[in-house]
C-alpha positions as CSV (number, residue, x, y, z in Angstrom):
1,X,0.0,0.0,0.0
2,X,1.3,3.4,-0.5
3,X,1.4,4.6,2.9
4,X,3.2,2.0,4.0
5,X,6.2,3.2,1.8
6,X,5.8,7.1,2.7
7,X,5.7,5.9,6.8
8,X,7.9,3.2,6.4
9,X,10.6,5.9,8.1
10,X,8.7,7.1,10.5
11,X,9.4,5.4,13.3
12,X,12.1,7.5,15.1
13,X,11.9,11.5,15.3
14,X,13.9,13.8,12.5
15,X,15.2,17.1,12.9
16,X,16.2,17.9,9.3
17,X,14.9,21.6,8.9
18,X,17.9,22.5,10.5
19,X,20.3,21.6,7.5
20,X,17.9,23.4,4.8
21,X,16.3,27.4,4.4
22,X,13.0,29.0,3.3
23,X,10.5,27.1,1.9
24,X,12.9,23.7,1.6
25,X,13.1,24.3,5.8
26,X,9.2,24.2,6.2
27,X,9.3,21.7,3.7
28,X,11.9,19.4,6.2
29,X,10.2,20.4,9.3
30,X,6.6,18.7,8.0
31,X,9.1,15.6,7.5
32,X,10.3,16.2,11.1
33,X,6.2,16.4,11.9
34,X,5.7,13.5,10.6
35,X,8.1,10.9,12.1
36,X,7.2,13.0,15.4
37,X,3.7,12.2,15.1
38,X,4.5,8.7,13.8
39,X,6.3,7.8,16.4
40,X,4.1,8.6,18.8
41,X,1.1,7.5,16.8
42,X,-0.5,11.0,17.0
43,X,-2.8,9.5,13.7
44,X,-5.4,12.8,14.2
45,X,-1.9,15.5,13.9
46,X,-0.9,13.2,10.7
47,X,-4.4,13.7,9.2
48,X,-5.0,17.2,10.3
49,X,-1.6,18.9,10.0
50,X,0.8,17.1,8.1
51,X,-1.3,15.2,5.3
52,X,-3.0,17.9,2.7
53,X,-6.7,17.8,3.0
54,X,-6.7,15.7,-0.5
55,X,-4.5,12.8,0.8
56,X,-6.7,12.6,4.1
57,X,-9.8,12.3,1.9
58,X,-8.1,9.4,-0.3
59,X,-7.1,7.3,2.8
60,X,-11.0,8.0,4.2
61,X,-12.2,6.4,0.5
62,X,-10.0,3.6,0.6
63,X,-11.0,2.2,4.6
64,X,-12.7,4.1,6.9
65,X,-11.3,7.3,8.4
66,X,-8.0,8.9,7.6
67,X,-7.1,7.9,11.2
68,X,-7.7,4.2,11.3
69,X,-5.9,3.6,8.1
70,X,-2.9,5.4,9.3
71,X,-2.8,3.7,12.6
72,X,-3.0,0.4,11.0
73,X,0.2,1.1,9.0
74,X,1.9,2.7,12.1
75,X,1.0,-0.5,13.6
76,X,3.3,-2.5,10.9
77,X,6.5,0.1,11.7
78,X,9.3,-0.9,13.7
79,X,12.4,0.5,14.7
80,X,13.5,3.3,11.6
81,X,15.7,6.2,11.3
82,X,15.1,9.0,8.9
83,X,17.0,11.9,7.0
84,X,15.4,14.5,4.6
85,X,18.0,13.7,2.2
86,X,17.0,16.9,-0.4
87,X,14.2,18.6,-1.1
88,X,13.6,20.6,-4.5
89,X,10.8,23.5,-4.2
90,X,9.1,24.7,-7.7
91,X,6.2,27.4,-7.3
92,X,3.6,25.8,-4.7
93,X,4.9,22.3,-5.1
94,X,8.0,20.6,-4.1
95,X,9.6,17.2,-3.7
96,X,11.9,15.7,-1.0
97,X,14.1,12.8,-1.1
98,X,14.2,11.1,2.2
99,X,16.2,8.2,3.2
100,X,15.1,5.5,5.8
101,X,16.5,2.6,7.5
102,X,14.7,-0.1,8.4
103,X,15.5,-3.7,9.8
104,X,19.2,-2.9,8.8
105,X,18.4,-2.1,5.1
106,X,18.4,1.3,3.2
107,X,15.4,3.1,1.5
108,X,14.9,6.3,-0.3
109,X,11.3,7.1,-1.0
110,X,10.5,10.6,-2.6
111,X,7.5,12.8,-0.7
112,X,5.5,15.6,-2.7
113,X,4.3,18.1,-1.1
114,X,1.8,21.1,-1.9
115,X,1.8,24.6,-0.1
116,X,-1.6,25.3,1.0
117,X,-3.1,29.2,0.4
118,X,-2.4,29.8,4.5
119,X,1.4,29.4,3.1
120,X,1.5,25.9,4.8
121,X,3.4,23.1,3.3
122,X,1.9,19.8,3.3
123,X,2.5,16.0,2.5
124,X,0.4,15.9,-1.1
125,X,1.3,12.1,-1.9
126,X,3.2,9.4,-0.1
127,X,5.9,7.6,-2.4
């Protein structure tokens, strides 16, 4: 499943914002967000605040609430580490390359992102 993939590094916290500026900093820090909140399982802050309203609505289609799909990935994550490897901002979209480790193994998974009119940046698709 797709969000499998874009959690699948979500198990241990972040702080990449620190290594970027502007817009590919608030791009980093909804990374940071959102291995936060997956590590903690905070499933109604990844919904609200770090997924954009579009993805939320897709997950809701496809099982039930936003919420209870999201949990039951979290529920498949074990121990990861992640790094905001780049992240290339064009207009009000932008990509970042992030780089996860799980079960001793490598991964690079690209997140889009989409910055909402509020000037918000948010996770638009997951892998």
């Amino acid at each position: 499943m797709l969000i499998a993939g874009g959690l699948a590094g979500c198990g241990a916290t972040s702080n990449s914002a620190g290594s970027f500026k502007g817009d590919q900093a608030k791009v980093a820090a909804v990374v940071d967000m959102l291995s936060s909140a997956s590590s903690s399982h905070d499933t109604t802050k990844i919904c609200s605040k770090i997924f954009a309203p579009a993805v939320s609505a897709n997950l809701k289609a496809k099982g039930g609430s936003c919420t209870s799909v999201v949990g039951k990935q979290l529920d498949t994550v074990d121990t990861f580490n992640l790094t905001v490897q780049s992240v290339t901002v064009t207009g009000t979209t932008a990509q970042a390359r992030i780089k996860s480790t799980s079960n001793g193994k490598d991964k690079t998974d690209t997140l889009s992102f989409t910055r909402l009119p509020d000037g918000s940046w948010r996770i638009a698709s997951l892998g």
